[in-house]
PyMOL Python script that loads the backbone (N, CA, C, O; Angstrom):
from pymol import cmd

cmd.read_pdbstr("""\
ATOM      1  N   UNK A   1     -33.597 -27.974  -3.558  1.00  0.00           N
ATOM      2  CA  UNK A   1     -32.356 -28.055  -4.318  1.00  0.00           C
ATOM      3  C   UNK A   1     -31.561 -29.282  -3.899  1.00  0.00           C
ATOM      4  O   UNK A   1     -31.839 -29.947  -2.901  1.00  0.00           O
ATOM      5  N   UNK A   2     -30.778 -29.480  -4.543  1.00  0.00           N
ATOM      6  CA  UNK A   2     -29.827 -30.951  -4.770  1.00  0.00           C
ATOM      7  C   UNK A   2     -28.548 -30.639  -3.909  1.00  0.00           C
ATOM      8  O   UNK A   2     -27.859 -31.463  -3.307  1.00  0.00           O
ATOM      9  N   UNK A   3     -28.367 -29.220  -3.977  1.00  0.00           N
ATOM     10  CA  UNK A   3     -27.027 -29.061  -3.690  1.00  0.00           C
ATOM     11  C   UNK A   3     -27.089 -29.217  -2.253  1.00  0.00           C
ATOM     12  O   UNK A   3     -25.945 -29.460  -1.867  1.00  0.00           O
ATOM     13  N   UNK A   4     -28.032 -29.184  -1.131  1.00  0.00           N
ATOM     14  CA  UNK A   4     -27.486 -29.431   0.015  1.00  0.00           C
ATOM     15  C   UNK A   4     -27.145 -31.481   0.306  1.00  0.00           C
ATOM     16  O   UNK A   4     -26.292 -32.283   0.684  1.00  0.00           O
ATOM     17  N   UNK A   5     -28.122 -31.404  -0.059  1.00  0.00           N
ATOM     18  CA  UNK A   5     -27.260 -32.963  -0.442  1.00  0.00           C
ATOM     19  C   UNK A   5     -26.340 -33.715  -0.758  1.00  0.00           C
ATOM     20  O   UNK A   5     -25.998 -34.794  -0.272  1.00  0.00           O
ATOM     21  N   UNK A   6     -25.823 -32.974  -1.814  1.00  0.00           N
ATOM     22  CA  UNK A   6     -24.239 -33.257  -2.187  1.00  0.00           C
ATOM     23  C   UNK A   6     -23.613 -32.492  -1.182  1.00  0.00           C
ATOM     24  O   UNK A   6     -22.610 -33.121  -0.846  1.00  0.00           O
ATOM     25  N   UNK A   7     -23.715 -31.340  -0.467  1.00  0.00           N
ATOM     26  CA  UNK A   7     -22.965 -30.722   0.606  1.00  0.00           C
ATOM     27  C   UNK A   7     -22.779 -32.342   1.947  1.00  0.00           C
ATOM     28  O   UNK A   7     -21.726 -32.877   2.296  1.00  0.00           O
ATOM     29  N   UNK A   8     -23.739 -32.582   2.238  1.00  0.00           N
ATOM     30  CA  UNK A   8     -24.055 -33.634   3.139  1.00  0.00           C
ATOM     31  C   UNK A   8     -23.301 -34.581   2.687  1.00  0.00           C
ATOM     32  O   UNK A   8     -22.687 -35.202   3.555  1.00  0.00           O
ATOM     33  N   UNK A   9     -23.122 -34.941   1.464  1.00  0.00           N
ATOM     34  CA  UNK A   9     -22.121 -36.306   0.761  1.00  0.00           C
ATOM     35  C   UNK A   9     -20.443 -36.181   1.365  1.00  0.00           C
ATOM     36  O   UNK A   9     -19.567 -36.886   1.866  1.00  0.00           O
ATOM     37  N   UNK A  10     -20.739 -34.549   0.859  1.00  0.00           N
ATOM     38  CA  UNK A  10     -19.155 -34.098   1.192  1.00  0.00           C
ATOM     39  C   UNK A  10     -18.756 -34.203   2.203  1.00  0.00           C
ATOM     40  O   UNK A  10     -17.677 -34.719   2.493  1.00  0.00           O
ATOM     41  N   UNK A  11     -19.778 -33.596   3.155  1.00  0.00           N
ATOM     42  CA  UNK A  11     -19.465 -34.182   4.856  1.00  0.00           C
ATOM     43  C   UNK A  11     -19.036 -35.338   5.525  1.00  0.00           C
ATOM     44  O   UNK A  11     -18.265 -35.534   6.464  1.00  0.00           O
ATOM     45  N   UNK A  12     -19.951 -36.286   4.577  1.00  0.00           N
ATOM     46  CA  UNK A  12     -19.996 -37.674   5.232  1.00  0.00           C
ATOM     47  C   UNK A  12     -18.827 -38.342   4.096  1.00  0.00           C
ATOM     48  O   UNK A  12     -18.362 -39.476   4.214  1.00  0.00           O
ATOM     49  N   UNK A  13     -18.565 -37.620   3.267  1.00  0.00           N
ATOM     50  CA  UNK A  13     -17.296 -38.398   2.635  1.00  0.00           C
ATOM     51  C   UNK A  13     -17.655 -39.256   1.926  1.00  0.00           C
ATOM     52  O   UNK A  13     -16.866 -40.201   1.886  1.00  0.00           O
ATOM     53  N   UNK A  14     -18.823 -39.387   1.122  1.00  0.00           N
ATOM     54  CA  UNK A  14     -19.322 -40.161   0.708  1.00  0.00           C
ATOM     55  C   UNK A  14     -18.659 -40.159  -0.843  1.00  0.00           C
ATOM     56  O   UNK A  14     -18.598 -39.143  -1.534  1.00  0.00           O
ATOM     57  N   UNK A  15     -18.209 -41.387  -1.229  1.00  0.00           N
ATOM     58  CA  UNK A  15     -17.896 -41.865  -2.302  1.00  0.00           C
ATOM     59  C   UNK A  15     -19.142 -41.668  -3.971  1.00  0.00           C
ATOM     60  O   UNK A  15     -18.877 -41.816  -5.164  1.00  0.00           O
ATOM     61  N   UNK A  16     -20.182 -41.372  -3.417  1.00  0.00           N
ATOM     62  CA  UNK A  16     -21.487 -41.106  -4.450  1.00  0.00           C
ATOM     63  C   UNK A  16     -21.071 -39.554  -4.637  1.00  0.00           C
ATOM     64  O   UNK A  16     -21.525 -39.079  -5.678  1.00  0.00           O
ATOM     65  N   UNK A  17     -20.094 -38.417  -3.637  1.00  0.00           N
ATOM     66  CA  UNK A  17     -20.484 -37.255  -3.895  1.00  0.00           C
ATOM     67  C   UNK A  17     -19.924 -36.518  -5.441  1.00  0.00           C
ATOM     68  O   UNK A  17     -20.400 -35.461  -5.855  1.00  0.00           O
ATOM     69  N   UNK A  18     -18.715 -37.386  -6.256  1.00  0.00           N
ATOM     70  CA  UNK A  18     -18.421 -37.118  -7.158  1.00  0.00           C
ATOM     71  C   UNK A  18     -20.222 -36.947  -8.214  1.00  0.00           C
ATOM     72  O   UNK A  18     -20.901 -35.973  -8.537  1.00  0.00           O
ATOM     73  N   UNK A  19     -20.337 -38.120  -8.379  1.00  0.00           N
ATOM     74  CA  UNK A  19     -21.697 -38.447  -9.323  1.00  0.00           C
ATOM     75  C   UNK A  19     -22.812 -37.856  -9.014  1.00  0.00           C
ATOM     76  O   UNK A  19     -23.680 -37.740  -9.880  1.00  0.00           O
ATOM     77  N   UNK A  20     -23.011 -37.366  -7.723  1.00  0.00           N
ATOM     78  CA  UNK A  20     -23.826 -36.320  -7.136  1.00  0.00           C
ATOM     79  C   UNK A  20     -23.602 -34.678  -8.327  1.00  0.00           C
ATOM     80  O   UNK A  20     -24.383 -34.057  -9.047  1.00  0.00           O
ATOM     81  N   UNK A  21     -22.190 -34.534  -7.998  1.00  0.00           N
ATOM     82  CA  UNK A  21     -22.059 -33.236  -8.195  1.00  0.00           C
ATOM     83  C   UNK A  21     -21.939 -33.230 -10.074  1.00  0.00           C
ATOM     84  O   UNK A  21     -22.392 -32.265 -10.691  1.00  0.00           O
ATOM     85  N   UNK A  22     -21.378 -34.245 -10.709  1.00  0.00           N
ATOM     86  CA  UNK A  22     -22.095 -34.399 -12.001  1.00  0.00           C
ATOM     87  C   UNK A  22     -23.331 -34.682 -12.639  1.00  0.00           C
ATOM     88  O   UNK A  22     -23.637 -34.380 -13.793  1.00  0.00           O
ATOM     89  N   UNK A  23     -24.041 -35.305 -11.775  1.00  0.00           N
ATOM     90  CA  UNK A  23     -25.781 -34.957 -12.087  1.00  0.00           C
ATOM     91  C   UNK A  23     -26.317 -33.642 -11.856  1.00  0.00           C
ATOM     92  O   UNK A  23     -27.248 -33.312 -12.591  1.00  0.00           O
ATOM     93  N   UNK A  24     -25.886 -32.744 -10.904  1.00  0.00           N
ATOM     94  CA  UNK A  24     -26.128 -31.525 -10.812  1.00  0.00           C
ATOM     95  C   UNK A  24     -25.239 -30.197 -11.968  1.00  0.00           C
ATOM     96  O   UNK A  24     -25.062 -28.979 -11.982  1.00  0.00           O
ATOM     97  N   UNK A  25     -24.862 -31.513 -12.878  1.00  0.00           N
ATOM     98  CA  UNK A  25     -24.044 -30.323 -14.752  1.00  0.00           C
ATOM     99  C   UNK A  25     -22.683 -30.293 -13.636  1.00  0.00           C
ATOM    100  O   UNK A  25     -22.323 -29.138 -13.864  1.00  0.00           O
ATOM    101  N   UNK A  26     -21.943 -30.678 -12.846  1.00  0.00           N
ATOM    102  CA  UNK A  26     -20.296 -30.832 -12.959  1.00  0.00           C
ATOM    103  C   UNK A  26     -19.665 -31.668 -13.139  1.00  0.00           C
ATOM    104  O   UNK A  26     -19.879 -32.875 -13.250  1.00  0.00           O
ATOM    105  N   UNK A  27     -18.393 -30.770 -13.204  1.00  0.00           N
ATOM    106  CA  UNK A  27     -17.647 -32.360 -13.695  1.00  0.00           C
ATOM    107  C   UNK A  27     -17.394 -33.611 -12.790  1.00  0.00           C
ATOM    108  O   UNK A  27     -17.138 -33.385 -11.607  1.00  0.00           O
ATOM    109  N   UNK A  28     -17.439 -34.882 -13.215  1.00  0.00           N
ATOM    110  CA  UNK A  28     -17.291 -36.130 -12.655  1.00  0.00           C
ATOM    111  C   UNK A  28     -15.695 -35.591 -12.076  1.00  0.00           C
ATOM    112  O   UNK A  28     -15.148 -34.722 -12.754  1.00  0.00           O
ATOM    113  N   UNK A  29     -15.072 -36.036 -11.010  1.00  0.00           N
ATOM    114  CA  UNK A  29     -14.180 -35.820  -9.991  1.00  0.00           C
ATOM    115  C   UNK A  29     -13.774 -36.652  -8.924  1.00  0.00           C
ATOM    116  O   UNK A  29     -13.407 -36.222  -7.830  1.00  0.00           O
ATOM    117  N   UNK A  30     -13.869 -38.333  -9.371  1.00  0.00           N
ATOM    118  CA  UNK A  30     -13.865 -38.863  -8.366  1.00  0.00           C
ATOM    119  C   UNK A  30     -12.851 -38.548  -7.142  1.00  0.00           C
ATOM    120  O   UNK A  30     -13.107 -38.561  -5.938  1.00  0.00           O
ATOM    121  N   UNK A  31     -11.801 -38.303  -7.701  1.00  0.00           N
ATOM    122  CA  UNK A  31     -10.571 -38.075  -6.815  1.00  0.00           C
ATOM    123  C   UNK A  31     -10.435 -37.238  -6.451  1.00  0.00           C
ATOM    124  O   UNK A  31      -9.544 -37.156  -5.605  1.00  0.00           O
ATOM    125  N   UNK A  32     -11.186 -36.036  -6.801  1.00  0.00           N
ATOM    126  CA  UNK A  32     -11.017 -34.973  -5.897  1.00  0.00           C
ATOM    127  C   UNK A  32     -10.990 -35.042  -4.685  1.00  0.00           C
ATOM    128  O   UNK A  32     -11.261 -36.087  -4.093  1.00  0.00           O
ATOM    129  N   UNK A  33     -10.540 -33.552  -3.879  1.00  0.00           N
ATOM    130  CA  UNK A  33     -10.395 -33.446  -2.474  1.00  0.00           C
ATOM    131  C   UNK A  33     -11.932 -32.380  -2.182  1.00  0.00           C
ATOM    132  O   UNK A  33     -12.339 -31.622  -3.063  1.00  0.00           O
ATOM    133  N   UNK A  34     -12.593 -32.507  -0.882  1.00  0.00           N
ATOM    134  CA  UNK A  34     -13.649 -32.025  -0.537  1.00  0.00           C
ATOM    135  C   UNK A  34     -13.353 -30.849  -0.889  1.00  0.00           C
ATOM    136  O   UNK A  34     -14.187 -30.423  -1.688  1.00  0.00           O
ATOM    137  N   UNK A  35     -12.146 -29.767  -0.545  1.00  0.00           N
ATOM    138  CA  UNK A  35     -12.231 -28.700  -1.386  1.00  0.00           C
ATOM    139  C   UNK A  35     -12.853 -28.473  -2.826  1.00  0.00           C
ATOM    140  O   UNK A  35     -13.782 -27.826  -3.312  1.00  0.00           O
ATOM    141  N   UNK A  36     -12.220 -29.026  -3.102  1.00  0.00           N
ATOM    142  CA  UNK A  36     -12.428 -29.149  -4.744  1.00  0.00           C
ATOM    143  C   UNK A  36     -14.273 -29.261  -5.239  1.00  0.00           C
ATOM    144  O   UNK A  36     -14.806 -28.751  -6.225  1.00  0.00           O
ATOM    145  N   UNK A  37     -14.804 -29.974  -4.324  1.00  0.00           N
ATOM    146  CA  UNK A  37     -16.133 -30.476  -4.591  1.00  0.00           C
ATOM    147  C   UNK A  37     -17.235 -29.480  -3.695  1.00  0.00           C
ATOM    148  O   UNK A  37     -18.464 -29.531  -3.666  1.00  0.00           O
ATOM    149  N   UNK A  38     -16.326 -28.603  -3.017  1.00  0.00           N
ATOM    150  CA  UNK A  38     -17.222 -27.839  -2.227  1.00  0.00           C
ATOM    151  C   UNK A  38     -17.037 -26.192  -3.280  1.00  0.00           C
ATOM    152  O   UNK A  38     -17.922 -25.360  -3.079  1.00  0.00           O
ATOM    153  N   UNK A  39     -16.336 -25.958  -3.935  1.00  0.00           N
ATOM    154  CA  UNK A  39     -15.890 -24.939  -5.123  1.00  0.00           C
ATOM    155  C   UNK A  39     -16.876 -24.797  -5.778  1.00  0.00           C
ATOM    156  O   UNK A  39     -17.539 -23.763  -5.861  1.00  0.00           O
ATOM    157  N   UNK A  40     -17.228 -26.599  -6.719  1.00  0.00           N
ATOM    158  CA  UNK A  40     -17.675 -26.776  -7.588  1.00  0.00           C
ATOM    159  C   UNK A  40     -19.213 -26.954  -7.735  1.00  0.00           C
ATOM    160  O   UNK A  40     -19.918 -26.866  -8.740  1.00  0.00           O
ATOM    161  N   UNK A  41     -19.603 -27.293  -6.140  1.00  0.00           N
ATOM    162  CA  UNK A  41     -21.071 -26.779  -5.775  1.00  0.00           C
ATOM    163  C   UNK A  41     -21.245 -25.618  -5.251  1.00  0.00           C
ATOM    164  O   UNK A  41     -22.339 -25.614  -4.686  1.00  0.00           O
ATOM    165  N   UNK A  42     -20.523 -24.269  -5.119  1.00  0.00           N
ATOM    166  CA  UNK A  42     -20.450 -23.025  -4.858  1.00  0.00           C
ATOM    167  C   UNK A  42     -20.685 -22.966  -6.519  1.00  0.00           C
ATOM    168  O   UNK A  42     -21.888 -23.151  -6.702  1.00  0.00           O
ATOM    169  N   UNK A  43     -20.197 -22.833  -7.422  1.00  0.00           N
ATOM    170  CA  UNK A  43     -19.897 -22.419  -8.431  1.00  0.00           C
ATOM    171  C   UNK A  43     -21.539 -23.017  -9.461  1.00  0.00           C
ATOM    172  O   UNK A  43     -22.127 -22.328 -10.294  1.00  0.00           O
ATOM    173  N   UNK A  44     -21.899 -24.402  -9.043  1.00  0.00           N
ATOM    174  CA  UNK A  44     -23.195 -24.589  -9.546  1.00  0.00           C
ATOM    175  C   UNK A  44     -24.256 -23.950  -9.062  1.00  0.00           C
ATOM    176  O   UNK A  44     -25.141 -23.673  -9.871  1.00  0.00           O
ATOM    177  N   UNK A  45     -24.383 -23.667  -8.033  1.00  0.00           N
ATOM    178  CA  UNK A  45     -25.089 -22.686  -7.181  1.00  0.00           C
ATOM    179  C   UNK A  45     -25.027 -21.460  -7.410  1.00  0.00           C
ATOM    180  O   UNK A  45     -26.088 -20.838  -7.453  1.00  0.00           O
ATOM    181  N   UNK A  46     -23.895 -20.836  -7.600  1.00  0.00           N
ATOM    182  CA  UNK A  46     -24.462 -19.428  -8.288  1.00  0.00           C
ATOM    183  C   UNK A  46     -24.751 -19.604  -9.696  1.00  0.00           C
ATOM    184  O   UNK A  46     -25.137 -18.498 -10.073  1.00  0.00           O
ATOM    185  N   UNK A  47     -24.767 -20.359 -10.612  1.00  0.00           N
ATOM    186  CA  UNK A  47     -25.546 -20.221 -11.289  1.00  0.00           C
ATOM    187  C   UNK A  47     -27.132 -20.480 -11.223  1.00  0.00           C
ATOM    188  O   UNK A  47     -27.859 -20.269 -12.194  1.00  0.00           O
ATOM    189  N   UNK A  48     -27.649 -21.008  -9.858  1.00  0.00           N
ATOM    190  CA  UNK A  48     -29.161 -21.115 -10.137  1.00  0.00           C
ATOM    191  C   UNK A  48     -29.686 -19.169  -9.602  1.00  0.00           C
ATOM    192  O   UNK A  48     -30.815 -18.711  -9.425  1.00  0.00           O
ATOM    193  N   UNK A  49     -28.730 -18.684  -9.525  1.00  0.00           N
ATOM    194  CA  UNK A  49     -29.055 -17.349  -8.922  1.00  0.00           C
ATOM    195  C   UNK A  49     -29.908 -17.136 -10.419  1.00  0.00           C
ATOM    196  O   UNK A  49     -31.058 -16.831 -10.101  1.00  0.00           O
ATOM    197  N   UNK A  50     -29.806 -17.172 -11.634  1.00  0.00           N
ATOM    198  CA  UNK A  50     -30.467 -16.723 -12.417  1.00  0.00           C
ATOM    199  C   UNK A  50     -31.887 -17.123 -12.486  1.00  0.00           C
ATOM    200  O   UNK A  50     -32.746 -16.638 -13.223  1.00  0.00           O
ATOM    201  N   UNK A  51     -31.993 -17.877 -11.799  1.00  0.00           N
ATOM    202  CA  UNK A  51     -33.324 -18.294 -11.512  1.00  0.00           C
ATOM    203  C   UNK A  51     -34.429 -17.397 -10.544  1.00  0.00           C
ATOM    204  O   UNK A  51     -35.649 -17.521 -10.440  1.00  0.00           O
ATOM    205  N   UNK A  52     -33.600 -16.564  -9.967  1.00  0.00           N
ATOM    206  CA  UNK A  52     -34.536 -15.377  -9.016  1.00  0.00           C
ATOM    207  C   UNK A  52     -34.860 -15.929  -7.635  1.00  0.00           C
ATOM    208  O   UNK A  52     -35.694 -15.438  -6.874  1.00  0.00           O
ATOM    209  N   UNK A  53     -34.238 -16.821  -7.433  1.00  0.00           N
ATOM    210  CA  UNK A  53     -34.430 -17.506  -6.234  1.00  0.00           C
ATOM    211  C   UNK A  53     -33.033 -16.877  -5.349  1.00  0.00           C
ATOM    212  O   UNK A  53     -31.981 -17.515  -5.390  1.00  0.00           O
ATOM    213  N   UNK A  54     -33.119 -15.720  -4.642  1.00  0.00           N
ATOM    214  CA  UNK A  54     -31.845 -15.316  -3.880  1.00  0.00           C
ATOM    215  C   UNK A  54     -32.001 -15.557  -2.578  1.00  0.00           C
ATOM    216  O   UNK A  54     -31.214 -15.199  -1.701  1.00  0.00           O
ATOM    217  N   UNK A  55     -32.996 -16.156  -2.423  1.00  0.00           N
ATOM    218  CA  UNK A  55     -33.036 -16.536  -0.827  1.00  0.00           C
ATOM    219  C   UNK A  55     -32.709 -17.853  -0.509  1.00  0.00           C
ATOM    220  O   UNK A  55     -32.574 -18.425   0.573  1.00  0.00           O
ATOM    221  N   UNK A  56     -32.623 -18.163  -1.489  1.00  0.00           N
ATOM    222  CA  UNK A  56     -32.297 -19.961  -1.642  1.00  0.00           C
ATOM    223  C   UNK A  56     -30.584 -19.864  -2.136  1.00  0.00           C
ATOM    224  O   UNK A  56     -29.848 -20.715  -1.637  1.00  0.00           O
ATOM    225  N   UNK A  57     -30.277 -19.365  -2.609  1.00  0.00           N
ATOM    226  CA  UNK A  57     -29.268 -19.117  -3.390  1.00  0.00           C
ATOM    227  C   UNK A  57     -28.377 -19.081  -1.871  1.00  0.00           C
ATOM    228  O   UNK A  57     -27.584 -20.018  -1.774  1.00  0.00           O
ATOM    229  N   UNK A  58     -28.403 -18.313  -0.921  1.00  0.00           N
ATOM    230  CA  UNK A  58     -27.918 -17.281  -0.229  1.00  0.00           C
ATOM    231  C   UNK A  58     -28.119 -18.837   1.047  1.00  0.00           C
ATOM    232  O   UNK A  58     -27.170 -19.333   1.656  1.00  0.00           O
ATOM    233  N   UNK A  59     -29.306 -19.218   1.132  1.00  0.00           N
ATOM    234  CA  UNK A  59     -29.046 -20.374   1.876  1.00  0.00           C
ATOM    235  C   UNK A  59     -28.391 -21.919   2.188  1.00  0.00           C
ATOM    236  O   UNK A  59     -28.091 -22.457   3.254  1.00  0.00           O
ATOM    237  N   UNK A  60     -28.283 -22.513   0.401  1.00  0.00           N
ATOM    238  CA  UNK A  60     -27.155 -22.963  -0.203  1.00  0.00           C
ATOM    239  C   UNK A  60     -25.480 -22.490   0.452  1.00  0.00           C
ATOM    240  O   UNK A  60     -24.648 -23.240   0.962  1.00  0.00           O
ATOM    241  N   UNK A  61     -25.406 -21.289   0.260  1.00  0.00           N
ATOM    242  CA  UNK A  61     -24.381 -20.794   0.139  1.00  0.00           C
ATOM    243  C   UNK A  61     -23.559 -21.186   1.775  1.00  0.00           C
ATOM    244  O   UNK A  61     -22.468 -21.680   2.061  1.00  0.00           O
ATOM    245  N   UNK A  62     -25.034 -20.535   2.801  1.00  0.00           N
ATOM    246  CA  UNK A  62     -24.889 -20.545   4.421  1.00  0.00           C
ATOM    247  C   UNK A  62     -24.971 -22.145   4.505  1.00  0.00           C
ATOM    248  O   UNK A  62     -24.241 -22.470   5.442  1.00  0.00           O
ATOM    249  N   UNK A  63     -25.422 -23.028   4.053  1.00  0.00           N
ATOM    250  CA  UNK A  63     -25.020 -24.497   4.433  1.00  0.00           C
ATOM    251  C   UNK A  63     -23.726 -24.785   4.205  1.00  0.00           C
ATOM    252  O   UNK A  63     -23.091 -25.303   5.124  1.00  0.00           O
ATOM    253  N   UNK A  64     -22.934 -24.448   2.664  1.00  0.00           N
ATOM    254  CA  UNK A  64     -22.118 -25.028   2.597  1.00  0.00           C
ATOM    255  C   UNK A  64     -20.848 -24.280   3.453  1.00  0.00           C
ATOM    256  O   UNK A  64     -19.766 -24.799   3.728  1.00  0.00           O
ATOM    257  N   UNK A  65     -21.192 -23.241   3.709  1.00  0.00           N
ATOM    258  CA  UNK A  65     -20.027 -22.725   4.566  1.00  0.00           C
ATOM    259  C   UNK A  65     -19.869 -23.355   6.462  1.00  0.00           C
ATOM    260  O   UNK A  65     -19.102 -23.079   7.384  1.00  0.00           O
ATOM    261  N   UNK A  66     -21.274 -24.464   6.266  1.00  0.00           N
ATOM    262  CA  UNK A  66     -21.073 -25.306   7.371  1.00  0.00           C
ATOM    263  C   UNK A  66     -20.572 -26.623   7.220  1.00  0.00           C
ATOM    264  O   UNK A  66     -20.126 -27.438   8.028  1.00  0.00           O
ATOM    265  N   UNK A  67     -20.750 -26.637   6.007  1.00  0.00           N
ATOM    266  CA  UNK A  67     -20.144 -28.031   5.547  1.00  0.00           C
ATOM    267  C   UNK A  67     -18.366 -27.590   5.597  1.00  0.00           C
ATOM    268  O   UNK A  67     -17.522 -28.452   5.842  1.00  0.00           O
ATOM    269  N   UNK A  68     -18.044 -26.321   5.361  1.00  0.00           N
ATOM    270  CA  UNK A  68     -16.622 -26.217   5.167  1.00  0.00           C
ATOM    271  C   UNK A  68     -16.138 -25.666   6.548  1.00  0.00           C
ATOM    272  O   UNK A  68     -14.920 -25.669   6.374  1.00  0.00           O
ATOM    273  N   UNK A  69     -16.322 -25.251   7.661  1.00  0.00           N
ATOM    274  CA  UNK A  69     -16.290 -25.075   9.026  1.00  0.00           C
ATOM    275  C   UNK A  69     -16.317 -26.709   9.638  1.00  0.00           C
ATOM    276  O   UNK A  69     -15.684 -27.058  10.635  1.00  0.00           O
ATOM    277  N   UNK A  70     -16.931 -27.344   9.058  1.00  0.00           N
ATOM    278  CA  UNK A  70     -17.198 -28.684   9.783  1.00  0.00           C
ATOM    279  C   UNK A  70     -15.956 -29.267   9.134  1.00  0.00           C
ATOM    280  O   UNK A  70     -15.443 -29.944  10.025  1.00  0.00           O
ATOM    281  N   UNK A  71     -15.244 -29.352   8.096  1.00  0.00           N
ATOM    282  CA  UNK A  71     -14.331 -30.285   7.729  1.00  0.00           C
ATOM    283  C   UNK A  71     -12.769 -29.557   7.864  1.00  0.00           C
ATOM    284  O   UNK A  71     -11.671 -30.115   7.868  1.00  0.00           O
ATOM    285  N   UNK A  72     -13.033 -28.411   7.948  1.00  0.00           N
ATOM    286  CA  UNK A  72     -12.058 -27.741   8.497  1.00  0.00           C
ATOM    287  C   UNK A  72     -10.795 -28.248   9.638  1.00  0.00           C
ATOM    288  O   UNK A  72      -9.960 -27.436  10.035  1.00  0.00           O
TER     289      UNK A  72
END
""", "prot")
cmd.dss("prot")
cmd.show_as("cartoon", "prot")
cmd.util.cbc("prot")
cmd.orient("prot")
């Protein structure tokens, strides 16, 4: 999956993580705040739950809650 990657963008503050998280179907956001971009890959992520993948889903989920402990 894509999304730990853009989690990693978010970390590192990376200026690509807007366009990251709109290639993955969200909205472009340059200005957002890492909150905002850590929501919006929570929120793309449960939608791949329909995919039957809940172990992945669920691990997504446990990264980004390190990505949000870490910027905390």
């Amino acid at each position: 999956m894509m999304v730990p990657i853009a989690g990693k963008q978010i970390a590192r503050r990376s200026p690509e993580t807007a366009r990251m998280i709109e290639f993955l179907g969200g909205p472009c956001a340059p200005d957002a705040s890492w909150k905002y971009h850590l929501a919006m890959l929570r929120r793309l992520l449960d939608g791949f739950a329909a995919l039957g993948l809940p172990d992945s889903v669920a691990a997504g989920h446990a990264y980004l809650d390190l990505v949000t402990e870490t910027l905390d």
